[in-house]
C-alpha positions, 0 to 999 in steps of 0.5 A: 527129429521128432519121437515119431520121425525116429520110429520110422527110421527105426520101423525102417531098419527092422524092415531090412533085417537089422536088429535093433540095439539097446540104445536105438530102443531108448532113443526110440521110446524115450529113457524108460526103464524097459529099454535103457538097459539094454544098451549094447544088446543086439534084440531082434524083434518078431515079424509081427512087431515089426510090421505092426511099427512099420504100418501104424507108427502112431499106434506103435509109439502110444503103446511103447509109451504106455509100457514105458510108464508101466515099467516106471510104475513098477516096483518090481526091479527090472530083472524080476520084472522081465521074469515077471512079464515071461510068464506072462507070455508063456502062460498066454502062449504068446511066444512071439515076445519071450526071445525078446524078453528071455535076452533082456532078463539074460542081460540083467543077470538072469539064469537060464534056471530062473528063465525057465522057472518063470516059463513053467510058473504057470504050469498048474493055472494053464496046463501045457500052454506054458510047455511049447514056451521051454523051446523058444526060451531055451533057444534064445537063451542059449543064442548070445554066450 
């Protein structure tokens, strides 16, 4: 089975509600850092994520390769990385990806001081934007003891 065949079937599995695993992601977008340690996690992905690998799987498994080089580039170690990228999120408003990230960060040892803390580091550069993240991350967080 080719990289984009397993795309779909994963595409697939999404579509009727079944969350992904750790190993089905690193199955899906080869061995990159981002996804191989998350095996044995279940991580839902939002509807928008979904959908976008569902309707344009080429598109989709460029990108996961691309993000899956940036992580091998990086020299940030994995958790910092993830705290990293949630302030990111936050500081954009993108809060469709932090339960993705909060779960991935929780795994790799995080706190939930250090999810919130990165959730507000962009606090004085944005303002509130980073304020209606706290829910969401908090919520995730808390959502797998």
């Amino acid at each position: 089975m080719d990289e984009l065949e397993y795309f779909m079937a994963f595409a697939d599995r999404i579509e009727y509600g079944f969350p992904l695993r750790g190993n089905d992601w690193a199955s899906l977008a080869g061995v990159g850092w981002i996804w191989s340690y998350l095996d044995g996690v279940n991580i839902s992905v939002s509807t928008a994520f979904s959908s976008f690998m569902k309707e344009a799987p080429a598109h989709a498994g460029a990108w996961m390769q691309m993000v899956s080089g940036v992580g091998d580039a990086s020299a940030l170690d994995k958790k910092t990385a993830e705290l990293a990228y949630i302030a990111v999120l936050a500081a954009t408003g993108n809060t469709s990806g932090i339960a993705f990230h909060v779960l991935s960060a929780k795994s790799l040892g995080a706190s939930k001081q250090e999810v919130l803390s990165a959730v507000l580091l962009g606090l004085p550069a944005v303002g509130a934007v980073v304020i209606g993240a706290v829910p969401v991350a908090v919520e995730a967080y808390d959502q797998q003891g």
